[in-house]
C-alpha positions as CSV (number, residue, x, y, z in Angstrom):
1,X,6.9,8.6,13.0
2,X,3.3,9.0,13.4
3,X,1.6,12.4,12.4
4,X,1.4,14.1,15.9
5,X,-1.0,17.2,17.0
6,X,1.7,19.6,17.5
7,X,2.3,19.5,13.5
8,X,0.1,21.6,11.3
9,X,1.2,20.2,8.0
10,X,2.3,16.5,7.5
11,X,4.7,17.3,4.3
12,X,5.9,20.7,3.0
13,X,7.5,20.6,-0.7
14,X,8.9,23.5,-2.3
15,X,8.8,23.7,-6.1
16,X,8.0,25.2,-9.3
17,X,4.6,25.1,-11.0
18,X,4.5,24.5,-14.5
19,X,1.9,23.0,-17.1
20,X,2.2,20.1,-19.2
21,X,0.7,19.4,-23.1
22,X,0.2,16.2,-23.9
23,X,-1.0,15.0,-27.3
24,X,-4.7,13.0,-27.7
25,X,-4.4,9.6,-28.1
26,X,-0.7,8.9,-27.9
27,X,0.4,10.3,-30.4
28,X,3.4,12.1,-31.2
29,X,4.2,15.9,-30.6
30,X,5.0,16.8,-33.9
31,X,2.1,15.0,-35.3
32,X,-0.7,16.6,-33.4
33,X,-2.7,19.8,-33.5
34,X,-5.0,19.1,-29.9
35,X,-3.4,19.1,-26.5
36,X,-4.6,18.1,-23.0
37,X,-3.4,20.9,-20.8
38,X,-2.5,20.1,-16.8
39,X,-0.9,21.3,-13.9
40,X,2.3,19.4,-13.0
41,X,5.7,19.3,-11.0
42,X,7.6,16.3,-9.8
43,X,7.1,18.0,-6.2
44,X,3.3,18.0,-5.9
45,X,3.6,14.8,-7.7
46,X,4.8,13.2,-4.8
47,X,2.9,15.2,-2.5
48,X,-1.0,14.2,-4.1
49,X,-0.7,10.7,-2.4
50,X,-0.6,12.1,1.0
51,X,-3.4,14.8,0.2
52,X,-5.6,13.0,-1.8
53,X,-5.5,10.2,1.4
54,X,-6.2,13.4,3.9
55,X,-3.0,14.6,5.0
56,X,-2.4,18.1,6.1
57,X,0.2,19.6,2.6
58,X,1.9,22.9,1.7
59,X,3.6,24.1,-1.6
60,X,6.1,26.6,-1.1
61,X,6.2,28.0,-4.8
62,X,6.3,31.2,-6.8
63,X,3.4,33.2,-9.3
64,X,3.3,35.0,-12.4
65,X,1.3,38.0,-10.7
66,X,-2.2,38.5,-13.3
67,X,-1.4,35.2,-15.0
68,X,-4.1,32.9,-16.4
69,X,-1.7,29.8,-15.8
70,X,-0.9,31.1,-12.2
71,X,-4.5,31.0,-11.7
72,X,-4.9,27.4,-13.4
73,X,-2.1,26.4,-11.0
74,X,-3.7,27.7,-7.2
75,X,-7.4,26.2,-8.8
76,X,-5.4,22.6,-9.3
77,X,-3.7,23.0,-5.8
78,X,-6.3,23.8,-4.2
79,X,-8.4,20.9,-5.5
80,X,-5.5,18.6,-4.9
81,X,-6.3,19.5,-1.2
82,X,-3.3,21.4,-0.6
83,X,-2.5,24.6,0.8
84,X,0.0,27.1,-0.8
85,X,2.2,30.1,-0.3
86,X,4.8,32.1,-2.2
87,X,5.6,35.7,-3.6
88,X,3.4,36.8,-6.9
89,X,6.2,38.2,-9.3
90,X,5.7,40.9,-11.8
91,X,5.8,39.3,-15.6
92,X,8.0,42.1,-16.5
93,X,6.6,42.1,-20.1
94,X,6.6,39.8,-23.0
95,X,10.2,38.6,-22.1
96,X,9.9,38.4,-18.6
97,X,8.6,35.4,-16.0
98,X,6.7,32.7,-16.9
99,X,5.2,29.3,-15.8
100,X,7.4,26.7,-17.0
101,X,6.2,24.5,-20.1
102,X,6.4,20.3,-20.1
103,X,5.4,19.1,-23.4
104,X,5.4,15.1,-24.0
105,X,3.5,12.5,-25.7
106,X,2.9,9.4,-24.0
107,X,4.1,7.0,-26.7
108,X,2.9,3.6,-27.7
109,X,3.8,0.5,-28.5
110,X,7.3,0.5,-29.8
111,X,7.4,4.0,-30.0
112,X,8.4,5.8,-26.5
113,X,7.7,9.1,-25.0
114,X,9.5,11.8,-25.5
115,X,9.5,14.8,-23.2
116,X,10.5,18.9,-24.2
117,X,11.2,21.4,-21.4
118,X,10.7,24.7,-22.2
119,X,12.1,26.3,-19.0
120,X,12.9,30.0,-20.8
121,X,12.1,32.8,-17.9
122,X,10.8,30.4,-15.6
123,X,9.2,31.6,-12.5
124,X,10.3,28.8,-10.0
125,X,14.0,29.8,-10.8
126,X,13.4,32.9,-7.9
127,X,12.7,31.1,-5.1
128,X,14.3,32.8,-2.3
129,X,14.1,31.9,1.4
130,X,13.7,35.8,2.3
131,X,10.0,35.2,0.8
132,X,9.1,32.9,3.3
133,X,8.8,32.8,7.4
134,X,10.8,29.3,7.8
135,X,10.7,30.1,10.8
136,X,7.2,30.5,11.6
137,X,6.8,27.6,9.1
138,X,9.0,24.9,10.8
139,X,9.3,26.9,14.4
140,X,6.0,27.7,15.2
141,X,3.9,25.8,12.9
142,X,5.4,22.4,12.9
143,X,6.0,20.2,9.8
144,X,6.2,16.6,10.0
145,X,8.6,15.8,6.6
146,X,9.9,18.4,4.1
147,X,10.8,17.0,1.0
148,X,13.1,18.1,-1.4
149,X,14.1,17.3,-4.9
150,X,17.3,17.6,-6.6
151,X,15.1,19.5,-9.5
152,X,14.4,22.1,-7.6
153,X,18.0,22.0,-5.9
154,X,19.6,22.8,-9.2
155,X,17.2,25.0,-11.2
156,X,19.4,28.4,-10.2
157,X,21.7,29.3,-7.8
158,X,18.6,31.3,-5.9
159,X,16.9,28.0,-5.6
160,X,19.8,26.1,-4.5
161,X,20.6,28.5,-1.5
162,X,16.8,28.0,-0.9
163,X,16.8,24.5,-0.9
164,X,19.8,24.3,1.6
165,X,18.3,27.1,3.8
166,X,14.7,24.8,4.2
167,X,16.8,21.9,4.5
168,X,18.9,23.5,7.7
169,X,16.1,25.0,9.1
170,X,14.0,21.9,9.0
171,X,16.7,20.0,10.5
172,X,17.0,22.6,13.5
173,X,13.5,21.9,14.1
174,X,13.2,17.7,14.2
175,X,11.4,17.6,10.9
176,X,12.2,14.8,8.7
177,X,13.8,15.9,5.1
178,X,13.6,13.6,2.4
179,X,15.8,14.3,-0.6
180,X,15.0,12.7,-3.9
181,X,17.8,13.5,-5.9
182,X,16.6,13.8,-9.3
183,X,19.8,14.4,-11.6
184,X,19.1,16.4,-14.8
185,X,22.3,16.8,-16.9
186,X,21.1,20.1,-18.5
187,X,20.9,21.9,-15.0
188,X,24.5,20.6,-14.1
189,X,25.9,22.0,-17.0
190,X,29.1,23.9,-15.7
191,X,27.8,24.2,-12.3
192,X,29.0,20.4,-11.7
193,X,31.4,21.3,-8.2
194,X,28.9,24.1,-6.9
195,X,25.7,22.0,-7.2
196,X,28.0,18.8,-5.9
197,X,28.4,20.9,-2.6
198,X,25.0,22.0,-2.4
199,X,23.5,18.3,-3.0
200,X,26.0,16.9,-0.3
201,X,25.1,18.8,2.1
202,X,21.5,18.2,1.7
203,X,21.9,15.0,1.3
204,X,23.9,15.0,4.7
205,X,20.7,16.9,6.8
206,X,18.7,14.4,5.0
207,X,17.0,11.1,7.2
208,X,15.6,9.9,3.0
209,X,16.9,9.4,0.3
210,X,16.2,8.6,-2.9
211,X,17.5,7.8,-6.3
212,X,18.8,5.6,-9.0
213,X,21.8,4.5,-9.8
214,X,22.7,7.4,-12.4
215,X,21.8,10.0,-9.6
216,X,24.1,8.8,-7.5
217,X,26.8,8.3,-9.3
218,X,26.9,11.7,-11.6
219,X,25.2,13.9,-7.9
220,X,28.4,11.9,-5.9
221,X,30.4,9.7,-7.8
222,X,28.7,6.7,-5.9
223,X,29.7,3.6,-8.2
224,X,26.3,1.3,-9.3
225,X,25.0,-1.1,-11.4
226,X,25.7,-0.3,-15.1
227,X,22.6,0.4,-17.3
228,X,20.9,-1.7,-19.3
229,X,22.9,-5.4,-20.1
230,X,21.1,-7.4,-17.9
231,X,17.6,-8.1,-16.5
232,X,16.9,-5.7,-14.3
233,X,16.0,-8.6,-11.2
234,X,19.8,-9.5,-12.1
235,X,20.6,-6.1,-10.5
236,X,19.3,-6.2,-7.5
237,X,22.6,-7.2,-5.6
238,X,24.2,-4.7,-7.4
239,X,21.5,-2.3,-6.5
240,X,22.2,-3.1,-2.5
241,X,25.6,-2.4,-2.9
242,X,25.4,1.1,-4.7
243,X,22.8,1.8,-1.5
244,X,25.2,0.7,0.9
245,X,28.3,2.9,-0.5
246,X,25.3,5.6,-0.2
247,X,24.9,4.9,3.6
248,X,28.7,5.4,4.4
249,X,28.5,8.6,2.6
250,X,25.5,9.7,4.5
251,X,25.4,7.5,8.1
252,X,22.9,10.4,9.2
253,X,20.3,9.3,6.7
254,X,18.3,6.0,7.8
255,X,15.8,5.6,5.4
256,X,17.4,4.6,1.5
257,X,15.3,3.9,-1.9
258,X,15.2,3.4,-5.4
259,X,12.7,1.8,-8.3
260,X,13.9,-1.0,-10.8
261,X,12.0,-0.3,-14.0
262,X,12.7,-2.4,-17.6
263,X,10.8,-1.2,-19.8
264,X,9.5,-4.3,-22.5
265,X,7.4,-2.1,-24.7
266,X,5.9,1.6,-23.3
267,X,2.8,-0.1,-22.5
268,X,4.3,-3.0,-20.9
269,X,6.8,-3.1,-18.0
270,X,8.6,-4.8,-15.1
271,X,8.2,-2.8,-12.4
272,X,10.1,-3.3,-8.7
273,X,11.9,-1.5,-5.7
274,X,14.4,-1.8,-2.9
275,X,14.4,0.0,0.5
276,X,16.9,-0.1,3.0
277,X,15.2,0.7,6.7
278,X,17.8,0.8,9.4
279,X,19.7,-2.0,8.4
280,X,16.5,-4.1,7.4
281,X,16.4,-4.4,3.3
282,X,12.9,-4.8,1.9
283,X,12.6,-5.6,-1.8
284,X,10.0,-6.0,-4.6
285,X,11.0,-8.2,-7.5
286,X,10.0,-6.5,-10.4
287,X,6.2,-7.5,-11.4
288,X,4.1,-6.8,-14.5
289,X,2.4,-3.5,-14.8
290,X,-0.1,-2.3,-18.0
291,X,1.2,1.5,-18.7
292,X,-1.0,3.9,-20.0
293,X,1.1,6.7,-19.3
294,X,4.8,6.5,-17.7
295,X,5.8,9.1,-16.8
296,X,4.7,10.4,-13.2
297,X,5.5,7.1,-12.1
298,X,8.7,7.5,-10.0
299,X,7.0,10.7,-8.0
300,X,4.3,8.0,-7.3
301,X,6.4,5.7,-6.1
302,X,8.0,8.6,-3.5
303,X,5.0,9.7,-2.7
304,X,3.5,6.2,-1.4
305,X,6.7,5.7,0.6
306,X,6.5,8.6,2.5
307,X,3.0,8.5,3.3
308,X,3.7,4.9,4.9
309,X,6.3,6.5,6.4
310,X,4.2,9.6,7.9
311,X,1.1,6.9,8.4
312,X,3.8,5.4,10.9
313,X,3.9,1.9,9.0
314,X,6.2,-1.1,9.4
315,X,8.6,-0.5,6.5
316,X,7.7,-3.6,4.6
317,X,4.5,-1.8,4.2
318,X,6.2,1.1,3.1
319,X,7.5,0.0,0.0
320,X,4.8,-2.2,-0.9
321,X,2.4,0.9,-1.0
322,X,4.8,2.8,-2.9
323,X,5.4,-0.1,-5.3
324,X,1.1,0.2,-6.0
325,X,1.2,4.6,-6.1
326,X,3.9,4.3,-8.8
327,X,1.7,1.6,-10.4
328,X,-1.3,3.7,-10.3
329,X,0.3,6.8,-11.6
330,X,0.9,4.9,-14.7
331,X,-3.1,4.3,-15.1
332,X,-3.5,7.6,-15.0
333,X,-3.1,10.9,-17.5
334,X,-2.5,13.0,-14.7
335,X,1.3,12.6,-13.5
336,X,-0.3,12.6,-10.0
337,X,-1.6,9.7,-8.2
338,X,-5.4,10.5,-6.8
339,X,-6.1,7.7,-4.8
340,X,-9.3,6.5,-3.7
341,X,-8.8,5.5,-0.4
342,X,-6.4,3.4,1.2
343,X,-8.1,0.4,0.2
344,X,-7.9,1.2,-3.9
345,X,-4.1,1.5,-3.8
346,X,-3.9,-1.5,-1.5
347,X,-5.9,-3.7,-4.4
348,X,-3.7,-2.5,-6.9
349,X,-0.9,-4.3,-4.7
350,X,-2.5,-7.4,-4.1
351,X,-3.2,-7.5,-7.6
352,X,-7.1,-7.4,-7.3
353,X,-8.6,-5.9,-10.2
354,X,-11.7,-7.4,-10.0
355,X,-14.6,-4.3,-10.8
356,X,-15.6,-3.3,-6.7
357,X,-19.4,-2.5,-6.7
């Protein structure tokens, strides 16, 4: 799986731009009058580890034509080392398009984070295939992985016939298609059979995927291990077992994931992983990690694994760089990962954070 000259892009993600607002100093939404203000999706999330480490990425998105935040977005991308494309839509006033809003504090202590969407007239939700040359893009061009997310899948009916037309026409062309499904209850909402459909068949083209135990149960009605009750190390069996109902679902697939997060205080969690290869399992009992910020974490932990897997890695390597992106993201108050070098997110594994002059 090694990144080959006929590719001109390692990863292509499609997705929709947005900004997120995040109180100073953990504190609560409703309690605060400043904001940090940055670019975000889970998408490009994912995507930072590969081109912050000098992989070749493209965005397939969409613009507010003449919009400040449009702008903000393609000056983030761009310093994020990634190239992007998509159609520039007309606002169409003070009720039409927009970028979508993420607002969420980081919590502390006892208190947790809590996250507000506010989606209204959101741009993304036009993504249409007829704006872009798959073709060209997957044809001519050559893209190692495309990864998908189950967010974007289910934002609109336009994005989910978008979503299935990269996914088929990535498949027609040998390039890999990772799926992370990404289940959010509010975008189901009486659209459960279509968007079952639409996810199946994804998940069918699909050689990744990745999710917890939720996802696959509400995306599939996959049985797993039940929420909360025990430690989450206690799970891990039951873990294995949701995977493997997966893998009969989806024999096409040969690469399966998922974190194991408990959560003993927001600053303060057990954090872990299992990864089925083939028929090789790879696991991380959950460790220790300081949080500053959570949330980012699983799009860290995504985007380490594929670049292990696009680096051409054994997969034991794999999940134990994803295991340290997810870490990092949490250091962070970006929900992106911007790794060093190799080396830095390598330390963070081996548990070395001794100052490196």
């Amino acid at each position: 799986m090694q990144l080959r000259s006929e590719y001109k892009y390692a990863m292509v993600v499609p997705t929709s731009m947005g900004v997120r607002l995040t109180p100073l100093h953990g504190q609560p939404v409703h309690t605060s009058n400043t904001f940090v203000m940055h670019v975000t999706s889970a998408e490009t999330n994912v995507a930072s580890v590969s081109s912050f480490l000098g992989l070749p990425v493209k965005v397939l998105t969409t613009f507010v034509q003449g919009s400040p935040i449009a702008q903000l977005i393609k000056d983030n991308l761009a310093s994020r080392h990634m190239e992007f494309e998509g159609p520039e839509v007309p606002q169409g006033g003070p009720w039409g398009y927009r970028h979508q809003f993420n607002i969420a504090d980081m919590g502390f202590g006892t208190r947790g984070p809590r996250v507000y969407n506010d989606r209204a007239g959101e741009v993304g939700r036009t993504l249409n295939a007829k704006d872009f040359d798959l073709e060209r893009l997957f044809g001519q061009e050559g893209v190692q992985l495309v990864h998908l997310s189950g967010l974007i899948a289910a934002l609109s009916p336009e994005t989910s016939a978008f979503c299935l037309e990269v996914a088929r026409t990535a498949k027609k062309h040998g390039t890999l298609v990772s799926f992370d499904l990404n289940y959010r209850a509010s975008f189901w909402e009486n659209r459960e059979e279509e968007l079952r459909r639409v996810f199946t068949e994804i998940a069918s083209l699909s050689h990744i995927i990745i999710g917890n135990e939720e996802d696959y149960q509400l995306c599939f009605g996959i049985s797993g291990p039940e929420a909360g009750g025990r430690e989450i190390s206690a799970q891990i069996q039951g873990f294995q077992e949701m995977i493997r109902r997966v893998k009969e679902k989806f024999p096409a697939a040969t690469v399966f994931a998922n974190t194991l997060r408990e959560v003993q205080s927001v600053n303060s969690h057990l954090w872990g992983a299992v990864l089925l290869a083939g028929e090789e399992w790879h696991v991380v009992e959950p460790r220790p990690i300081t949080v500053l910020d959570r949330i980012g974490g699983g799009d860290g932990f995504v985007g380490g694994l594929l670049y292990g897997i696009l680096r051409g890695w054994e997969p034991e390597k794999w999940i134990q760089f994803a295991w340290a992106t997810g870490a990092m993201v949490t250091t962070l108050l970006t929900d992106y990962a911007q790794p060093a070098d190799e080396a830095q997110v390598w330390s963070i594994w081996k548990g070395n954070a001794r100052v490196q002059r």
